[in-house]
N, CA, C, O and CB atoms as a CASP TS submission, in Angstrom:
PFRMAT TS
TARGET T0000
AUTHOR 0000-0000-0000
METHOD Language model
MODEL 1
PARENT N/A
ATOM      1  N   UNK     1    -161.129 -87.196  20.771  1.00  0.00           N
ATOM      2  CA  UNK     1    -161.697 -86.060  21.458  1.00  0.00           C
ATOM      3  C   UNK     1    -161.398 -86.218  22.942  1.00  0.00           C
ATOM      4  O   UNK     1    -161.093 -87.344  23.335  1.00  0.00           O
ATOM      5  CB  UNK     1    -163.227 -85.940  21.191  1.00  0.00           C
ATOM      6  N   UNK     2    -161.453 -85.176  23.837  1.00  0.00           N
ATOM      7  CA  UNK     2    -160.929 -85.247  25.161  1.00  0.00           C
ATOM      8  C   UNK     2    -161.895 -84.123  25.428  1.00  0.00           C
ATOM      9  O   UNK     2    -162.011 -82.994  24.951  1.00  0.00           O
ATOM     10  CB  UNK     2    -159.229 -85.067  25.465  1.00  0.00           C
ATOM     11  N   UNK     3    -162.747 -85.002  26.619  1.00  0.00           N
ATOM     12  CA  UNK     3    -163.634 -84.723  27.599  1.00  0.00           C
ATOM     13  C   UNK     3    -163.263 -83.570  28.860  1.00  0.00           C
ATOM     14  O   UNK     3    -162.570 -84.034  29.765  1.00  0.00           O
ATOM     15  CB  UNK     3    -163.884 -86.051  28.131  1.00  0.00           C
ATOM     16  N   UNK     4    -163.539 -82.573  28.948  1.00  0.00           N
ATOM     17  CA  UNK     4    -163.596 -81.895  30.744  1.00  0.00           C
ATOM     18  C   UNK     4    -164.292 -82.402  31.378  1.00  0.00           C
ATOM     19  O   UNK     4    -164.297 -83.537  30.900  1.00  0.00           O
ATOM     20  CB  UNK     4    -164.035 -80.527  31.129  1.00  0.00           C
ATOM     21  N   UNK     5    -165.136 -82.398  32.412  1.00  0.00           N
ATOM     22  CA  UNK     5    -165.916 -81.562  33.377  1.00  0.00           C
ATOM     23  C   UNK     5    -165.321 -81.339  34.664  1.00  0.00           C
ATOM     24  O   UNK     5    -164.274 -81.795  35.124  1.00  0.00           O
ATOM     25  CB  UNK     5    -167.183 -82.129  33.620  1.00  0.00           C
ATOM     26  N   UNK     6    -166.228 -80.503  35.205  1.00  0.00           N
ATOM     27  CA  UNK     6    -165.507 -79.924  37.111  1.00  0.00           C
ATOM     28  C   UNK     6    -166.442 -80.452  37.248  1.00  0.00           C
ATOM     29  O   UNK     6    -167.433 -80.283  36.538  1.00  0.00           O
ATOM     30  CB  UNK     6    -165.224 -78.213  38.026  1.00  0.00           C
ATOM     31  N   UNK     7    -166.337 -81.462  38.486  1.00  0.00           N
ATOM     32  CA  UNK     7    -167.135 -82.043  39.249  1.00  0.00           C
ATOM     33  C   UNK     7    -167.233 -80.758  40.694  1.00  0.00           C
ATOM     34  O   UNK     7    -166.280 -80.062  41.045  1.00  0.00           O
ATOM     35  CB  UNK     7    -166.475 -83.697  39.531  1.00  0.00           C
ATOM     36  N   UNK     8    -168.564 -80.732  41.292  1.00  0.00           N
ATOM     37  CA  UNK     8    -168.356 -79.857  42.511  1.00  0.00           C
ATOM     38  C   UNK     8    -169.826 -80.468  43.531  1.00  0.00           C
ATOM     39  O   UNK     8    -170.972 -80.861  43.317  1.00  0.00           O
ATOM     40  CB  UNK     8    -168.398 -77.862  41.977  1.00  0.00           C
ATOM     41  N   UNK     9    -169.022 -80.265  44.567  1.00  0.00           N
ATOM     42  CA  UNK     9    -169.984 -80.426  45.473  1.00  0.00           C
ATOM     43  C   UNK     9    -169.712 -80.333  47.361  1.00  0.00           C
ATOM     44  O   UNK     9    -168.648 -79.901  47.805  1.00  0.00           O
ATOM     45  CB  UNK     9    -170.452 -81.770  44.995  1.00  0.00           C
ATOM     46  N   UNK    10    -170.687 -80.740  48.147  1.00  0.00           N
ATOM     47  CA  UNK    10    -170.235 -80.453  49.430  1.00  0.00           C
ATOM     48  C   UNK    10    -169.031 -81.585  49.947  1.00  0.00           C
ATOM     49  O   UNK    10    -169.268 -82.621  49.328  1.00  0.00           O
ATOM     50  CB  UNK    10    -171.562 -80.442  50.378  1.00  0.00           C
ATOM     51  N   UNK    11    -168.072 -81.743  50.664  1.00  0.00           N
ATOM     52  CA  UNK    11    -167.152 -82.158  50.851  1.00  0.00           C
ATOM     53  C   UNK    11    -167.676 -83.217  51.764  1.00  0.00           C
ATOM     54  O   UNK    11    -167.902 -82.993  52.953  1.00  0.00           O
ATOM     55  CB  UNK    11    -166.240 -81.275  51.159  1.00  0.00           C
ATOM     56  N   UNK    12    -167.834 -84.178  51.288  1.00  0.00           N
ATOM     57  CA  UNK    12    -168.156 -85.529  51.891  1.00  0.00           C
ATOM     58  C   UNK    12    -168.695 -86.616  51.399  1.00  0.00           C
ATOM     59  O   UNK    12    -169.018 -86.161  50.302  1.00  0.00           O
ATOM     60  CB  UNK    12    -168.817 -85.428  52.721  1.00  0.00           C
ATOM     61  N   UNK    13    -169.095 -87.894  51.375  1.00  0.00           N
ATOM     62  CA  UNK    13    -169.185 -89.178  51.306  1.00  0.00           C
ATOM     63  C   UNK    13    -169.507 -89.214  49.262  1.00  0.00           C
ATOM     64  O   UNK    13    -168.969 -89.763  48.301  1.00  0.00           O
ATOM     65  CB  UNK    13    -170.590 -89.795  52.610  1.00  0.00           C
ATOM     66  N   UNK    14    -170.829 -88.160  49.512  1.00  0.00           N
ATOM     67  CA  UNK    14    -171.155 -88.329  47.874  1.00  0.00           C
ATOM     68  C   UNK    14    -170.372 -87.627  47.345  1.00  0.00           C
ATOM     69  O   UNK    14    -169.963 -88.093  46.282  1.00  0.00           O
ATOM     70  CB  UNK    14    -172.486 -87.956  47.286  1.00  0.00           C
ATOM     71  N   UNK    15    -169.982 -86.716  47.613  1.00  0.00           N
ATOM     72  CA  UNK    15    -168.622 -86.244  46.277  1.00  0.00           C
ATOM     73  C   UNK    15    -167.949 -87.107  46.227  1.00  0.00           C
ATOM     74  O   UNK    15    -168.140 -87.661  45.144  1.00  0.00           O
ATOM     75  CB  UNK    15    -167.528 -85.025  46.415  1.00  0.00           C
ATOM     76  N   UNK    16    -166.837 -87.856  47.077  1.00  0.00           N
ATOM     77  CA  UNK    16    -165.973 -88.647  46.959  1.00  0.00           C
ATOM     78  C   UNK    16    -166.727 -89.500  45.890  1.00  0.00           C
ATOM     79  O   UNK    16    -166.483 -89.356  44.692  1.00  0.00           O
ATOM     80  CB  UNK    16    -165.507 -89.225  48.247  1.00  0.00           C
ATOM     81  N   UNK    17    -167.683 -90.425  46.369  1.00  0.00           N
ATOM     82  CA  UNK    17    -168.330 -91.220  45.618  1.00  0.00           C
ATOM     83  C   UNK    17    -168.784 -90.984  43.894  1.00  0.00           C
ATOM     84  O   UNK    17    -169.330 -91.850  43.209  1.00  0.00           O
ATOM     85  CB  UNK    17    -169.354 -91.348  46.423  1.00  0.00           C
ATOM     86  N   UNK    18    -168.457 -89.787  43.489  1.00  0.00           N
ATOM     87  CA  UNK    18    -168.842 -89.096  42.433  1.00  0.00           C
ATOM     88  C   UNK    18    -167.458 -89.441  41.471  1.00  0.00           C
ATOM     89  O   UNK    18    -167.376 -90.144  40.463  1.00  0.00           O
ATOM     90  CB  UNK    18    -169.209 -87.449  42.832  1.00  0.00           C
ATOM     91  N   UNK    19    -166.405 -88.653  42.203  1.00  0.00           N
ATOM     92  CA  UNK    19    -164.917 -88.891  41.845  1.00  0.00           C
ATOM     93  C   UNK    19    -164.797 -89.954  41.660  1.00  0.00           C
ATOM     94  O   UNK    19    -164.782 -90.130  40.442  1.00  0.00           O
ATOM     95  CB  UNK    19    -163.940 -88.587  42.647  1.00  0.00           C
ATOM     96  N   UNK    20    -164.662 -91.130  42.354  1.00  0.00           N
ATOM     97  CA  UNK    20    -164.620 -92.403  42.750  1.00  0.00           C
ATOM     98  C   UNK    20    -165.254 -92.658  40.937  1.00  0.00           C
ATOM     99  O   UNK    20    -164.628 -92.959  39.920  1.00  0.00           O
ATOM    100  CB  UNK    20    -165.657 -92.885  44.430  1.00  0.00           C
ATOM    101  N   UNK    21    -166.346 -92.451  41.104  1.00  0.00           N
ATOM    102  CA  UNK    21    -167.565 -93.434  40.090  1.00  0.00           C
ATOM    103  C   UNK    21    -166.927 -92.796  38.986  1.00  0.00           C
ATOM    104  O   UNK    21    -166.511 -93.776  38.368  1.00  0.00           O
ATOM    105  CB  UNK    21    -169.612 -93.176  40.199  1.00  0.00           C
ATOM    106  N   UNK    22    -166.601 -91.858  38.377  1.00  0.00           N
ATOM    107  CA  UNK    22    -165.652 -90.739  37.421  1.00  0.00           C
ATOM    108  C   UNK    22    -164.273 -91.419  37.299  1.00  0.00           C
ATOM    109  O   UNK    22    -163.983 -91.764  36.154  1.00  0.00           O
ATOM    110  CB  UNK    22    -165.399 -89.034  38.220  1.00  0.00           C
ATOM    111  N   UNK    23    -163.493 -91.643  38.135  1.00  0.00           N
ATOM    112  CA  UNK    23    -162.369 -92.384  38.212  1.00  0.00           C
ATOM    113  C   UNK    23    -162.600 -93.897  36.993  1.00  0.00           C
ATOM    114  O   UNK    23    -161.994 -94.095  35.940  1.00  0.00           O
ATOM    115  CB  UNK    23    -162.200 -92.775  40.005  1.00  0.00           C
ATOM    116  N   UNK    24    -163.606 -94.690  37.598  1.00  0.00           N
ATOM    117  CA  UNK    24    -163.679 -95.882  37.011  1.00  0.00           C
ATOM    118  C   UNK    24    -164.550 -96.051  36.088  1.00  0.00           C
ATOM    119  O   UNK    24    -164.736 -97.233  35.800  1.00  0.00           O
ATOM    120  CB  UNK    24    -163.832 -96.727  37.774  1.00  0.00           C
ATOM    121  N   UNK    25    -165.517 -94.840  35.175  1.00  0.00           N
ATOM    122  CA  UNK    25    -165.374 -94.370  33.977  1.00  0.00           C
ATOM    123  C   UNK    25    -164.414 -94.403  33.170  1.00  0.00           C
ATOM    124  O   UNK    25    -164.428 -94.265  31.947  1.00  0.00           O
ATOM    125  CB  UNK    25    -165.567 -93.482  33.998  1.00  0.00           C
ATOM    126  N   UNK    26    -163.501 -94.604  33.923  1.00  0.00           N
ATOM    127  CA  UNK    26    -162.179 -93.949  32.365  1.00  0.00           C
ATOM    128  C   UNK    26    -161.726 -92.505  32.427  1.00  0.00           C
ATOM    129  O   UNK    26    -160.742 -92.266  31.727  1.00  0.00           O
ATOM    130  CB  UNK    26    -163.008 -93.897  30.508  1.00  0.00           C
ATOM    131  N   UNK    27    -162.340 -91.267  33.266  1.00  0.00           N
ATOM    132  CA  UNK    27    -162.069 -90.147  33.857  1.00  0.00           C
ATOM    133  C   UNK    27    -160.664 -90.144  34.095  1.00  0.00           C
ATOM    134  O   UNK    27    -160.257 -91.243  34.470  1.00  0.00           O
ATOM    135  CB  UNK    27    -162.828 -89.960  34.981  1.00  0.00           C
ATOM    136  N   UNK    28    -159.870 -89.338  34.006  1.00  0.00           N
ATOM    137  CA  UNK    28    -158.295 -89.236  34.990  1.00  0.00           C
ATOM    138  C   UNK    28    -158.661 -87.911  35.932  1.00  0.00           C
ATOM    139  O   UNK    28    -159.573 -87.200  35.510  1.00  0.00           O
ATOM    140  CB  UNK    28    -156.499 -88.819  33.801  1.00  0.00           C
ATOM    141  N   UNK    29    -157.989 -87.518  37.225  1.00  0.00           N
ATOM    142  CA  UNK    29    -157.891 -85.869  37.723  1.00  0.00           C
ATOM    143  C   UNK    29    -156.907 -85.102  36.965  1.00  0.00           C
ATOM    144  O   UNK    29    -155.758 -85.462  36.705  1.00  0.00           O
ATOM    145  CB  UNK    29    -157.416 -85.676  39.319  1.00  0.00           C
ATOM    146  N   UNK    30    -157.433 -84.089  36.660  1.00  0.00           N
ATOM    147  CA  UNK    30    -156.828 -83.215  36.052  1.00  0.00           C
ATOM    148  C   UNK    30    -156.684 -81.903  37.191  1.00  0.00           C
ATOM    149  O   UNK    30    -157.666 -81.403  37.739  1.00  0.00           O
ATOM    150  CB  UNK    30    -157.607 -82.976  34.701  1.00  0.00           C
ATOM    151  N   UNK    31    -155.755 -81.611  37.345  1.00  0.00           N
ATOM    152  CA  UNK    31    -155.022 -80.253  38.254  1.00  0.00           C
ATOM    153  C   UNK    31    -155.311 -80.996  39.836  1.00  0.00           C
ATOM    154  O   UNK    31    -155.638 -82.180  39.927  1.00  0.00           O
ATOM    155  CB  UNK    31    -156.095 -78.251  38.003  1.00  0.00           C
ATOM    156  N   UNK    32    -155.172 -80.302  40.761  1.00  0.00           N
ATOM    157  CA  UNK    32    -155.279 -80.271  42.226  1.00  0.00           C
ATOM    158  C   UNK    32    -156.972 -79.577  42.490  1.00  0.00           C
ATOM    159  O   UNK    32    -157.471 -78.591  41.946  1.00  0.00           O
ATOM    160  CB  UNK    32    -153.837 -79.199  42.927  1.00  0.00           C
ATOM    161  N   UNK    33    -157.543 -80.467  43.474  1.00  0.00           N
ATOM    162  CA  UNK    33    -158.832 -80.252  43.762  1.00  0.00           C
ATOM    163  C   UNK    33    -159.090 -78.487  43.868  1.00  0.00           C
ATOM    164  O   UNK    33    -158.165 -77.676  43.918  1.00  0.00           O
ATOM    165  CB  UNK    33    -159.142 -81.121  45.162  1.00  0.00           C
ATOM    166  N   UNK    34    -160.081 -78.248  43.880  1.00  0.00           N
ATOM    167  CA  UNK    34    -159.933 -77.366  45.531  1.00  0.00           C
ATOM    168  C   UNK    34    -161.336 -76.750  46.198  1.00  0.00           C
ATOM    169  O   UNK    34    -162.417 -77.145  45.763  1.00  0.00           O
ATOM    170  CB  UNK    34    -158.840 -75.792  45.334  1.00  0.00           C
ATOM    171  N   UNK    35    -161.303 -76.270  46.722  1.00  0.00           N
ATOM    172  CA  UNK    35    -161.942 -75.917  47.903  1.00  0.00           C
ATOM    173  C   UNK    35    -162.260 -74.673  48.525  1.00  0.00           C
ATOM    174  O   UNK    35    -161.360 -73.905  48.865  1.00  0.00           O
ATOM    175  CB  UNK    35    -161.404 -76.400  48.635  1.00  0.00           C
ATOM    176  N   UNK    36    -163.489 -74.406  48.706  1.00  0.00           N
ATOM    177  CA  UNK    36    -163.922 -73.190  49.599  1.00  0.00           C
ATOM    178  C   UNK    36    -165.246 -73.716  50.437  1.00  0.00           C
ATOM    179  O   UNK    36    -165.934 -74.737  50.441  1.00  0.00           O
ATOM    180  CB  UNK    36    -164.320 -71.736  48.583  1.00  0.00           C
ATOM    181  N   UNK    37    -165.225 -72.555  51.088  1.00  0.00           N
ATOM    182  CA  UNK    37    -166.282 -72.599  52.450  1.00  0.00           C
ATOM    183  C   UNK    37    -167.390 -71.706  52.050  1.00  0.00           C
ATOM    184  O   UNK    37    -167.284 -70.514  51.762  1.00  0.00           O
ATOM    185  CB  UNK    37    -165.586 -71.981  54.020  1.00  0.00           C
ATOM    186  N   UNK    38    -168.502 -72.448  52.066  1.00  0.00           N
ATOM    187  CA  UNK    38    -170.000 -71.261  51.950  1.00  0.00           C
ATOM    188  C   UNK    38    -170.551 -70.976  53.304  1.00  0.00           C
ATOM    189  O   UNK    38    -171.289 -71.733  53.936  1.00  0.00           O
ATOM    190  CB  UNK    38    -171.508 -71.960  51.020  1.00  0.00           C
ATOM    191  N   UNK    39    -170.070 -69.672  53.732  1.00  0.00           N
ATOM    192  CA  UNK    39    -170.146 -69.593  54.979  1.00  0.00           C
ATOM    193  C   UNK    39    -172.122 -69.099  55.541  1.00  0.00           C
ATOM    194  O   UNK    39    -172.661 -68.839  56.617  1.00  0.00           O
ATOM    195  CB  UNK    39    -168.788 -68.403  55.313  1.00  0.00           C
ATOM    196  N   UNK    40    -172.588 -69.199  54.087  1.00  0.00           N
ATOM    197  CA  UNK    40    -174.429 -69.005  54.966  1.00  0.00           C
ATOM    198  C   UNK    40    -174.705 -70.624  54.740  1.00  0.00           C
ATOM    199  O   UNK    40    -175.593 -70.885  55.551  1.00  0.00           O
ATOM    200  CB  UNK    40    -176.130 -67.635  53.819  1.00  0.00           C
ATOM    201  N   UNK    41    -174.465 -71.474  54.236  1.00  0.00           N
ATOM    202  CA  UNK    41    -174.627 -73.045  54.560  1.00  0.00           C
ATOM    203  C   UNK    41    -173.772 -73.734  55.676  1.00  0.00           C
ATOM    204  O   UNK    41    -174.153 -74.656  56.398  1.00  0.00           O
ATOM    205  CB  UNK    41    -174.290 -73.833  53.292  1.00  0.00           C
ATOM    206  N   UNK    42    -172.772 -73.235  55.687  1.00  0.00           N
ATOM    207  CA  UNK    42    -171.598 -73.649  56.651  1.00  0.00           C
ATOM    208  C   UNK    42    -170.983 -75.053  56.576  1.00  0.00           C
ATOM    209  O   UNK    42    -170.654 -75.962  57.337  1.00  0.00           O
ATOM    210  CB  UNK    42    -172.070 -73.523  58.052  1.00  0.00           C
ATOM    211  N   UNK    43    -171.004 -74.643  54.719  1.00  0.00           N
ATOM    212  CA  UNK    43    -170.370 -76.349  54.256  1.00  0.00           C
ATOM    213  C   UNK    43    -169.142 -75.997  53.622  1.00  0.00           C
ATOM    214  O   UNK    43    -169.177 -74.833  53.222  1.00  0.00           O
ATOM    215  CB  UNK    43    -171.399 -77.411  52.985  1.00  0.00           C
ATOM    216  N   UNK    44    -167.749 -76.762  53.317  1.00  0.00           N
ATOM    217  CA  UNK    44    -167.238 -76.839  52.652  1.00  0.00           C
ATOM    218  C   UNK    44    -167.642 -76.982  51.180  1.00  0.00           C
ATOM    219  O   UNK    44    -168.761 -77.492  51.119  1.00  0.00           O
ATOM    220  CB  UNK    44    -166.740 -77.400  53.132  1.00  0.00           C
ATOM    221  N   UNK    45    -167.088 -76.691  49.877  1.00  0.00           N
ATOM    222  CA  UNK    45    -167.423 -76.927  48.994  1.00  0.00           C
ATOM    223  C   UNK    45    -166.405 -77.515  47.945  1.00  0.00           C
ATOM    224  O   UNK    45    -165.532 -76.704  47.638  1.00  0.00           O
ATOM    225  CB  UNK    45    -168.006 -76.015  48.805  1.00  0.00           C
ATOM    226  N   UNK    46    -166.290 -79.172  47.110  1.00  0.00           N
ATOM    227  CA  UNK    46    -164.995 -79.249  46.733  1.00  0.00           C
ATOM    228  C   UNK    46    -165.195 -79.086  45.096  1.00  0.00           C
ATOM    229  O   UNK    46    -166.321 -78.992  44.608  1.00  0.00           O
ATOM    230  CB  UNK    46    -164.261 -80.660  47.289  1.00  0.00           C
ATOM    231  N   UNK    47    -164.433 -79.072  44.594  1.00  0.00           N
ATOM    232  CA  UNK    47    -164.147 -79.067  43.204  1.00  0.00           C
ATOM    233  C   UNK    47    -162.764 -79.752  42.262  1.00  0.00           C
ATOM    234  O   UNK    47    -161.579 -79.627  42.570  1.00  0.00           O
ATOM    235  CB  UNK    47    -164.176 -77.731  43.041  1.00  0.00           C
ATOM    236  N   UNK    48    -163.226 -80.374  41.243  1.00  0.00           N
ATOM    237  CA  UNK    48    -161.948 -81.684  41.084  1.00  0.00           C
ATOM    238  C   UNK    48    -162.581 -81.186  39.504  1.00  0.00           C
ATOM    239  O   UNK    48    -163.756 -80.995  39.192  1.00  0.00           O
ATOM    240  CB  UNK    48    -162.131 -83.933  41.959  1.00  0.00           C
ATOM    241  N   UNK    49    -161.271 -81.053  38.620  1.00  0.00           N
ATOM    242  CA  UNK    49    -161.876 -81.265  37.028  1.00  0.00           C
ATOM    243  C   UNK    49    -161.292 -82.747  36.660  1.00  0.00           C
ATOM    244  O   UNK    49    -160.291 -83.238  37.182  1.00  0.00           O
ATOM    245  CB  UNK    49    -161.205 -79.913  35.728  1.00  0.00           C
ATOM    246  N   UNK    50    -162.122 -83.379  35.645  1.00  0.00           N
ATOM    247  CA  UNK    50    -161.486 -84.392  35.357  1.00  0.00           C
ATOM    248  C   UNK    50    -161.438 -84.493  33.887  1.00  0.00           C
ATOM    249  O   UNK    50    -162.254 -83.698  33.420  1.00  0.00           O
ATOM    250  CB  UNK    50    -162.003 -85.450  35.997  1.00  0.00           C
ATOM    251  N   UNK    51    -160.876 -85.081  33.060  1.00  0.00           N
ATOM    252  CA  UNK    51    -160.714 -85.447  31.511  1.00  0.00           C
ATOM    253  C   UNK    51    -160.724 -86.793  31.174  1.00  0.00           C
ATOM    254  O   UNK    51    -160.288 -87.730  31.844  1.00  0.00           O
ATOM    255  CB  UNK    51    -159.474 -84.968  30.943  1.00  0.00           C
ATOM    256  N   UNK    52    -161.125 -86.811  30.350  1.00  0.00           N
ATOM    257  CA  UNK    52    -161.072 -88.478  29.278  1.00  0.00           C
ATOM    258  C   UNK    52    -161.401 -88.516  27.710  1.00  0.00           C
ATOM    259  O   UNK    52    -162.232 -88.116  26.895  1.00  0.00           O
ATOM    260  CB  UNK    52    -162.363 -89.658  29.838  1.00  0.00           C
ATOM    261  N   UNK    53    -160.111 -89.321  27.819  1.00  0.00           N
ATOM    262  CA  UNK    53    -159.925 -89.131  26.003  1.00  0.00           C
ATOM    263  C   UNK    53    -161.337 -90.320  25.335  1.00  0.00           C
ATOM    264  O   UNK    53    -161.822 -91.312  25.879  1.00  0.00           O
ATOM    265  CB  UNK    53    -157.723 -89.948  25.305  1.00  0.00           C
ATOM    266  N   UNK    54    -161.583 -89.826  24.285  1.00  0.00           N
ATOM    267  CA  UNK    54    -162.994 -90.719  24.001  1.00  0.00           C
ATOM    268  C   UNK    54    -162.234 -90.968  22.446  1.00  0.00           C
ATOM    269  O   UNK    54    -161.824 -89.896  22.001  1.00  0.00           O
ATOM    270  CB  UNK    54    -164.974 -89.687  24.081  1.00  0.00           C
ATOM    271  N   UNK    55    -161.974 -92.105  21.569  1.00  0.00           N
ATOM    272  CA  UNK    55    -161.218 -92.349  20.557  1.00  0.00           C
ATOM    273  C   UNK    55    -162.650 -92.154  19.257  1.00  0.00           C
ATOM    274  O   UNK    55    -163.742 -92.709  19.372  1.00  0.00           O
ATOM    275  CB  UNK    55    -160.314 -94.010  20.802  1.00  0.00           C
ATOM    276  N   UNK    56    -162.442 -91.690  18.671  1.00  0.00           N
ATOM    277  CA  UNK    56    -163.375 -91.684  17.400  1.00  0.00           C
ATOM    278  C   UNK    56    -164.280 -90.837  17.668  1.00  0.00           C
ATOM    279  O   UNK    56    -164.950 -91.175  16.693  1.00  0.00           O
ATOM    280  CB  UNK    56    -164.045 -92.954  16.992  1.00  0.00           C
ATOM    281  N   UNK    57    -164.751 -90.220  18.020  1.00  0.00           N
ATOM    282  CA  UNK    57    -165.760 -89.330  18.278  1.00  0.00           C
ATOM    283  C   UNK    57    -164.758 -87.449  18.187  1.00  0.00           C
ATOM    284  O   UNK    57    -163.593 -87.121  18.409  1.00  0.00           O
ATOM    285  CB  UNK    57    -166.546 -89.938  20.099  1.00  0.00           C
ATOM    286  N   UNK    58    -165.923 -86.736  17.783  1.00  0.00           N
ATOM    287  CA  UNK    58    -165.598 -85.213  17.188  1.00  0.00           C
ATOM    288  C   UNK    58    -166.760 -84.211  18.590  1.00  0.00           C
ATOM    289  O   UNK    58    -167.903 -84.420  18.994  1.00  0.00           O
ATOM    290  CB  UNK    58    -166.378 -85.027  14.872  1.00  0.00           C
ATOM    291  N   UNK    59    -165.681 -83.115  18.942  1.00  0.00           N
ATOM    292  CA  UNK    59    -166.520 -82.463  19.838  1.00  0.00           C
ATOM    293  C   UNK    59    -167.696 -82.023  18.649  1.00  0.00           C
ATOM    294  O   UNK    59    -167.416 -81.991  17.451  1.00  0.00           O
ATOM    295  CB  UNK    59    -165.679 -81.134  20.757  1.00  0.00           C
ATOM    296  N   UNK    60    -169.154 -81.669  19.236  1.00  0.00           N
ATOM    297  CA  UNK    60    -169.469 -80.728  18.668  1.00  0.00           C
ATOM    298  C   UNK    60    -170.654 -80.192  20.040  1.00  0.00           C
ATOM    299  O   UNK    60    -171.013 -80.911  20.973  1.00  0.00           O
ATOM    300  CB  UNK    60    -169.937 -81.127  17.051  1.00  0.00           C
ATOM    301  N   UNK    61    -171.113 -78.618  19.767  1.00  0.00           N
ATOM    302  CA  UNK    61    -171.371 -77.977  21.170  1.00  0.00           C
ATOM    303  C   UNK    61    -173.278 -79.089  21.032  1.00  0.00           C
ATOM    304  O   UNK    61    -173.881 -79.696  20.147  1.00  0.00           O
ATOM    305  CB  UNK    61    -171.344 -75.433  21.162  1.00  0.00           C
ATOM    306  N   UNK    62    -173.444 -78.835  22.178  1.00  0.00           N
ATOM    307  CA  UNK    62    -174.947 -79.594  22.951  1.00  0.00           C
ATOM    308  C   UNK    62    -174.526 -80.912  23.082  1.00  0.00           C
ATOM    309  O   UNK    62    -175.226 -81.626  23.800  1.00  0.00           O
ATOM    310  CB  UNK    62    -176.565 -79.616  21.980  1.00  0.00           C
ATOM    311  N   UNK    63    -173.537 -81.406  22.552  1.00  0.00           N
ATOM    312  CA  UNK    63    -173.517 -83.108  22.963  1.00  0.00           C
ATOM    313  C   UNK    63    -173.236 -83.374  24.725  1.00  0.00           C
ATOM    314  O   UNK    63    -172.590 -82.553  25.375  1.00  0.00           O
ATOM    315  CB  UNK    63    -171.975 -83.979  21.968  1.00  0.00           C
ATOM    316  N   UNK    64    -173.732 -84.441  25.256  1.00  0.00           N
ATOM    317  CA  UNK    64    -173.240 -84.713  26.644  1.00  0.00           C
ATOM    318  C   UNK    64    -172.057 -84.895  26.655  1.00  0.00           C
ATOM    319  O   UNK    64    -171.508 -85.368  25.660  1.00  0.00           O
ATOM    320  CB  UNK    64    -173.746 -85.724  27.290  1.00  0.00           C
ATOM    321  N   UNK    65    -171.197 -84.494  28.030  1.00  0.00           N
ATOM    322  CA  UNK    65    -170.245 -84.627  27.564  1.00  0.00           C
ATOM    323  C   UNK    65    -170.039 -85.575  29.359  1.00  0.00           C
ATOM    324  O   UNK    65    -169.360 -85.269  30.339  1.00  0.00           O
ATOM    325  CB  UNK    65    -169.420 -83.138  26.838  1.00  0.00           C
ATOM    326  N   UNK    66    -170.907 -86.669  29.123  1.00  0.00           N
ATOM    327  CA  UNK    66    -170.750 -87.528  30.836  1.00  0.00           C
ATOM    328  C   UNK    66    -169.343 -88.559  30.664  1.00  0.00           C
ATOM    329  O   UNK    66    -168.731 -89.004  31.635  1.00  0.00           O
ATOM    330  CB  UNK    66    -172.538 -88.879  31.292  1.00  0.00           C
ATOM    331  N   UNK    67    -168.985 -88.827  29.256  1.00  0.00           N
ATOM    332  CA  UNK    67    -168.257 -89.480  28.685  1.00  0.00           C
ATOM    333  C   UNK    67    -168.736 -90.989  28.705  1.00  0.00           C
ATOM    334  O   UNK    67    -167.886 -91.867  28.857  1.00  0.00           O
ATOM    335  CB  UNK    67    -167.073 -89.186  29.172  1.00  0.00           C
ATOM    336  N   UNK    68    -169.637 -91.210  28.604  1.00  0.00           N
ATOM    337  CA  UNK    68    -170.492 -92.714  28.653  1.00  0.00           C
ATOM    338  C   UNK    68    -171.012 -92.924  27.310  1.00  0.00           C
ATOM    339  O   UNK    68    -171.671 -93.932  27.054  1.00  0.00           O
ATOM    340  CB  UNK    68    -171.879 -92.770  29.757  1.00  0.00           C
TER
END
C-alpha cells in the first residue's frame, strides 16, 4: 500500500521540522512544494505532499494514514 499526505503549514522552523521528521519516517517528497501568501495573517503558507510505501498492509477508508 502507498501512503499520501500534504503536509501544510506557515513557512518556517516547524514546517521544516515536520518535513524533516516525515523524511526520516520513511516518507519520500512527492512533486515540488509550494506556496502561497495569506495576505489577512501576512504569512506565507507551504505545502509539500509526501508518500510511503507500507509492505503488507491493504488501504481501507478511516484508517490513519501517519504511516507509523
Amino acid at each position: 500500500m502507498k501512503i499520501y499526505r500534504y503536509l501544510t503549514g506557515q513557512d518556517n522552523d516547524d514546517f521544516c521540522h515536520r518535513v524533516t521528521q516525515a523524511l526520516n519516517d520513511g516518507f519520500e517528497l512527492h512533486g515540488a512544494p509550494t506556496l502561497t501568501f495569506d495576505s489577512k495573517r501576512g504569512i506565507v503558507i507551504c505545502g509539500q505532499a509526501i508518500t510511503k510505501e507500507v509492505p503488507g498492509k491493504t488501504y481501507e477508508p478511516g484508517m490513519s494514514l501517519s504511516g507509523k
